[in-house]
N, C-alpha and C positions, 0 to 999 in steps of 0.2 A: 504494500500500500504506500503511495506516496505523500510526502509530509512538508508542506510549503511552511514556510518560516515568516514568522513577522518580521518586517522590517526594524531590526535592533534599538534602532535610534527613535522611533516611535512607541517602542515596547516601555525603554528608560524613562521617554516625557511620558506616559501613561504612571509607569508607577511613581514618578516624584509630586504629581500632580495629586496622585491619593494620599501619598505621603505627607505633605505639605495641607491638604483636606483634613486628613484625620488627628493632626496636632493639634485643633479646638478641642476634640472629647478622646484624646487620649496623652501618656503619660509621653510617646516618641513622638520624633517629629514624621508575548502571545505581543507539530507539525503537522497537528496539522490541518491547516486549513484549508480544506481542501473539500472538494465535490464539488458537482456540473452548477452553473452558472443559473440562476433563476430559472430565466427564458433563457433562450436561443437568442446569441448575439446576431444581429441584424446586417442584413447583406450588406458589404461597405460598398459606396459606390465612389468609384474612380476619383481622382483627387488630382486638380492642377498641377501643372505643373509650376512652382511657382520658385522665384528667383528669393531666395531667405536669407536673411542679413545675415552676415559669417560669422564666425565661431570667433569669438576676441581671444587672445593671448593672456593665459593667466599662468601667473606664480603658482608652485609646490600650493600654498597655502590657500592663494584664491582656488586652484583646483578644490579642493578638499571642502570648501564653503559650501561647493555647486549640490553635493549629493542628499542633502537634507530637501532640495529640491524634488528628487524623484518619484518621494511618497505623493507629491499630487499626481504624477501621470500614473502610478499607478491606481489610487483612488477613481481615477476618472475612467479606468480600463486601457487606459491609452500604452500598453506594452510597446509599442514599436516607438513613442516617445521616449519612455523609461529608460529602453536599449540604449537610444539615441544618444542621450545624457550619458548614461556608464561609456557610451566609447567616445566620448568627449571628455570625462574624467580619467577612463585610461592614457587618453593622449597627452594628458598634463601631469599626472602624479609619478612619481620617483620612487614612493613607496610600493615594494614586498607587501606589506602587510594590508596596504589600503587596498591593492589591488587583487589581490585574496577575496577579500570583499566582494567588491566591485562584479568578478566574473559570477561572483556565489548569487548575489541578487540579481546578474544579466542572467543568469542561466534559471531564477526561479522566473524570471518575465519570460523566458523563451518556454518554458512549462506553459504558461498561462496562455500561452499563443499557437500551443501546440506542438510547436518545432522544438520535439524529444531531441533530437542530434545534437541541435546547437548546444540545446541546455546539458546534455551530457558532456560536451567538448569543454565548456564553460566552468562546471562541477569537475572536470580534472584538472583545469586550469587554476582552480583555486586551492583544489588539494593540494598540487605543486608548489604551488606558494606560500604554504605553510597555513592554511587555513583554520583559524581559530575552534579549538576543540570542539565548542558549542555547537559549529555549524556544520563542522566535517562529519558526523555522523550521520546527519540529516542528508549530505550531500552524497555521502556512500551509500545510503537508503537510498535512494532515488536511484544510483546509477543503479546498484541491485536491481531493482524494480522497471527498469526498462529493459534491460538485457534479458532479464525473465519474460518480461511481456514480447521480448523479440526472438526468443526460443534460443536465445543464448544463457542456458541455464550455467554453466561451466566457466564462463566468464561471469556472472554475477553471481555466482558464490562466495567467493574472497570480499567481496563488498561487504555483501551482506551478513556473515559473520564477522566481520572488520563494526559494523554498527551495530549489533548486537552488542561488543563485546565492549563500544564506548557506554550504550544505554541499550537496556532491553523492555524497551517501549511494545505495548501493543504491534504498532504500527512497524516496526522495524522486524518484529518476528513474524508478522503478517508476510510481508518482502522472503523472508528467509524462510520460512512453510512453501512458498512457489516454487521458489528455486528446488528446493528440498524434493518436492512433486513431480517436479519434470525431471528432476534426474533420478526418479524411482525409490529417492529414500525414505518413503512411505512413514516410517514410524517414527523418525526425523522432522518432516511433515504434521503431522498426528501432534507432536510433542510443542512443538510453535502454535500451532493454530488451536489449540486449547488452552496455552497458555493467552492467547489474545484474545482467546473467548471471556474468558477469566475475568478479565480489564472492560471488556466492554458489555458486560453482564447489567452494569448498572447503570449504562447511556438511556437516555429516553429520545434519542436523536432519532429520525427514522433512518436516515442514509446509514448510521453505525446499525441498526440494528437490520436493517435490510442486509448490509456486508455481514454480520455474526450469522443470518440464517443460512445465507450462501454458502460461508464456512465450516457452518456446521454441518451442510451436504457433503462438503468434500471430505469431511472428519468421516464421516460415515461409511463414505463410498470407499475410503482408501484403506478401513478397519476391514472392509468386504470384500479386499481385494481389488479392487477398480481403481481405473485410472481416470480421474475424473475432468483433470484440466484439459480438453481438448482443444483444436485447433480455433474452433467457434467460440470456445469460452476468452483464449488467451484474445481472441480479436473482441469481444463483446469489453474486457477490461481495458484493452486498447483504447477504445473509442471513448469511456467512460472516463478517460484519463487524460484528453486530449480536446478540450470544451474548446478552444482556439478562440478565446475572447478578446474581443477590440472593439472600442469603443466605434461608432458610423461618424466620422469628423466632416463628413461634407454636407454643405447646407443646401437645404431645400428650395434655397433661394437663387442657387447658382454660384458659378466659379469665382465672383469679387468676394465674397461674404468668407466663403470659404478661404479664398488666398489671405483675407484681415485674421483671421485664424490661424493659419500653420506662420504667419509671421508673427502673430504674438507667441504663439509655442515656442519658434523661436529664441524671442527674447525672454521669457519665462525659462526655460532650462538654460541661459545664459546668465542669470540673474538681473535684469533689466524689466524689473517691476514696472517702473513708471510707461515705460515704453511698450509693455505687454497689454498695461489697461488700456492705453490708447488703441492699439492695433483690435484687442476683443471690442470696446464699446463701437468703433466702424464697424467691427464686421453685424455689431447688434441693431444698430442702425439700418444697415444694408439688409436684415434679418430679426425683427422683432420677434421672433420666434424658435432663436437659434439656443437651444439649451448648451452648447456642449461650449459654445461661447460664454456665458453666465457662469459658467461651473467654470471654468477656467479666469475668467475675469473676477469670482467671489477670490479665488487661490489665489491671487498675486493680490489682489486685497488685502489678504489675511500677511502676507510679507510685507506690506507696506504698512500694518498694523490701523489699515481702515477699516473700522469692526460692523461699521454700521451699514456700509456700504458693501461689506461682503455676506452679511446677513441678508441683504437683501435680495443678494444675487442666487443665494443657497435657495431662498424661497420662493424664486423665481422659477428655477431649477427644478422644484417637485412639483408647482403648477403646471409647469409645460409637459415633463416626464416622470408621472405619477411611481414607476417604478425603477427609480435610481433611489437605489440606498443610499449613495454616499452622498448626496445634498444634504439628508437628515443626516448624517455622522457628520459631518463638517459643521452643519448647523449645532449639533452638540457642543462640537469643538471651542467655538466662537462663544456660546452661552456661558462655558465653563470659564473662558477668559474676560467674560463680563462678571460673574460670580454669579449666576443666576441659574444656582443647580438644579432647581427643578424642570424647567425648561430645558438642561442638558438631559435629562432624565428623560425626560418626553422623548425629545429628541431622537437620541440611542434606542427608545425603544421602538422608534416607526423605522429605526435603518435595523432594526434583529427581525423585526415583524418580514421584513423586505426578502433580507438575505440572513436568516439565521444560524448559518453556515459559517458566517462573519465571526471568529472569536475575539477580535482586536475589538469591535463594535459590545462586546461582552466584559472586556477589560477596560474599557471607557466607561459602560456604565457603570461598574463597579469603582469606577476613580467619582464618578458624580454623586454617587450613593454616600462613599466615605465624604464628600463635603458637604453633606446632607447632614453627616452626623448619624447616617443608618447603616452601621455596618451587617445586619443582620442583611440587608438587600443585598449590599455588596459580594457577601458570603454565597450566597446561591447563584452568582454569574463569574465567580471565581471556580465555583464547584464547579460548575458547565464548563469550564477553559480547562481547567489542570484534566478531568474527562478525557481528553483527546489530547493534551498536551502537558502529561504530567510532570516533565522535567521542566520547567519554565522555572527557574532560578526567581525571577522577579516577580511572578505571580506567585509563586509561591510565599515569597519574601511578603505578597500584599495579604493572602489570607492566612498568615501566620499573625498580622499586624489588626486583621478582623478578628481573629479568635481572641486574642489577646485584648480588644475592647470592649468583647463581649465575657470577658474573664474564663472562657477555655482554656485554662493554663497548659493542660498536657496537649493537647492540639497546637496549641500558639508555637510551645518549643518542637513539637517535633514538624511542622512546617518550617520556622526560622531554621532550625539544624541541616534538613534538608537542605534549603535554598544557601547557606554558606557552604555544605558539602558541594552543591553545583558551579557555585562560583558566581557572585553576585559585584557589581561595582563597588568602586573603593568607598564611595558616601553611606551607599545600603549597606557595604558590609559592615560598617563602624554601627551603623545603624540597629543592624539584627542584632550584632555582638553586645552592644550597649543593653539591648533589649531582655535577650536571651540571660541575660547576668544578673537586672530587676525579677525575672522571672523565677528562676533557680534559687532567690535569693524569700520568694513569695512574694513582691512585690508586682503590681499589673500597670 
């Protein structure tokens, strides 16, 4: 099973954000995300050809600015923007380590868009580069898990034992039960995919509990002697693994409205805020009805810390395309930068109603709930993350930080223990450690 990773740097502002929430009523101060896309992403139609201001020249450091940038194109669906951006950051950074990175989330955008190869090429390129422990297990799950789905069981073995043996996740034993099936070792097999049964015994998800029924066919068939993963099945997971979403960027108004648009894009993954709203509001003029322009023009809003003007734009945004979540999660976002938790609240809940496959959208609400002061809410949409992503170091670290104000003492320590055994940043870890020491000491 494949296991797409939050976006790191949007994972850390999620939990300082609850962090910094929960310091009124207490003592201290999100692989995977994954399954088929609501609907069926919408036939893109042909896109000018359009002459796009160049790529400016930046320093090691200006490189390094640009990548906090990408979480809007992806938010928007816009993968092929996203790429854009990473090979415009690889062209500029000096760093091993950044660039580690870099291919790790090009290669989850080439997931998202279908094209398995790149994203494989992508996920060894990062391995190469010394790819940060956290992600490399995630990124050797995956190649496991295409090479299975591509009948190269033999070559995705080493993988897949290789990510087992970082985390034995559901989800990575899942990966390593196929491999285990196609190359006959049945009771190998049997031994994985019972133990994932195990884990997701208590999902209330349908997509997890549709995947457990399937599983528990092949647990069966494979006790019975049968070979259950067939030629039909490995394509039927194929397909279910390869949703190829991209946002429709051309407008219904025609080639100008559209060219105001990939030239704010643009300037938007170049950082050139002021210059992106210009290029969006022409093409919304040329286009009173162009969502993907509003969504894009609220995100350089929100950089330029016009709050009122990109709230406007979010709610633009779900008038015209009733079913984009991520208006309502940016609309969250913005509320919560207003202090106006309740409303992020809302918010989060019409983008989980949307796409509740979203866990980032689930780790949001849980950061509005703790500034709410209700951590017992918070606790039930952290339960739902850790579910399908139980090594998350910093959700962990958030509903160690819920138990803990709801005076769960032995819950509280053995969340915090975890998330410092996983390896949490230098501020949360002083944080838990601080924590963990009132706690052991009886103090909440």
């Amino acid at each position: 099973m494949t296991q797409l990773c939050p976006n790191r740097i949007i994972r850390l502002l999620i939990v300082l954000v609850a962090v910094l929430a929960l310091a009124a009523c207490a003592p201290i101060q999100t692989e995977m995300e994954s399954g088929p896309p609501a609907a069926p992403p919408p036939a893109e139609a042909p896109l000018p050809q359009v002459q796009l201001p160049p790529v400016p020249e930046f320093s090691p450091a200006e490189c390094n600015a640009l990548l906090p940038i990408a979480s809007d194109f992806t938010r928007a669906d816009d993968y092929a923007g996203a790429i854009e951006l990473f090979d415009i950051v690889l062209g500029c950074t000096d760093s091993d380590d950044l660039k580690a990175g870099i291919y790790f989330m090009r290669a989850e955008s080439n997931m998202q868009r279908g094209d398995w190869t790149a994203a494989v090429d992508d996920y060894r390129q990062a391995l190469a580069l010394g790819l940060e422990a956290a992600d490399a297990a995630g990124a050797r799950n995956n190649i496991c898990w295409f090479y299975a789905l591509d009948g190269q069981a033999e070559v995705a073995l080493p993988f897949c034992e290789q990510a087992v043996a970082a985390s034995p996740t559901s989800s990575y034993l899942d990966s390593r039960g196929l491999a285990y099936a196609l190359l006959g070792r049945s009771e190998d097999a049997v031994t994985d995919f019972e133990a994932a049964l195990v884990d997701w015994a208590a999902s209330d998800n349908p997509q997890i509990q549709a995947i457990a029924a399937q599983r528990q066919g092949w647990v069966d068939a494979l006790r019975a002697g049968e070979a259950p993963i067939t030629p039909l099945v490995l394509a039927e997971l194929r397909a279910e693994d390869a949703p190829g979403v991209q946002v429709n960027l051309a407008s219904a108004a025609g080639e100008a409205a559209t060219e105001q648009l990939l030239t704010g894009r643009r300037y938007h993954m170049t950082g050139g805020f002021d210059r992106a709203v210009e290029a969006y509001s022409q093409a919304i003029e040329l286009d009173p009805n162009y969502a993907p322009a509003y969504f894009y023009r609220g995100l350089a809003n929100i950089w330029l810390e016009e709050w009122r003007d990109a709230l406007a734009d979010m709610q633009q945004v779900a008038l015209l395309d009733p079913a984009q979540p991520f208006a309502h999660h940016v609309s969250g976002l913005i509320y919560m930068r207003q202090e106006d938790y309740a409303e992020a609240v809302a918010a989060y809940g019409s983008a989980i109603e949307l796409r509740p496959d979203q866990l980032s959208f689930r780790a949001d609400r849980a950061a509005a709930y703790f500034a709410l002061g209700e951590p017992a809410d918070a606790l039930d949409d952290l339960d739902a993350v850790l579910l399908v992503q139980p090594d998350s170091a910093e959700i962990l670290f958030m509903r160690g930080v819920a138990h803990r104000a709801l005076e769960n003492r032995g819950q509280a320590i053995s969340d915090l223990e975890r998330a410092l055994e996983l390896g949490l940043p230098a501020a949360l870890q002083q944080q838990a450690e601080a924590a963990l020491r009132q706690l052991r000491e009886g103090f909440f």
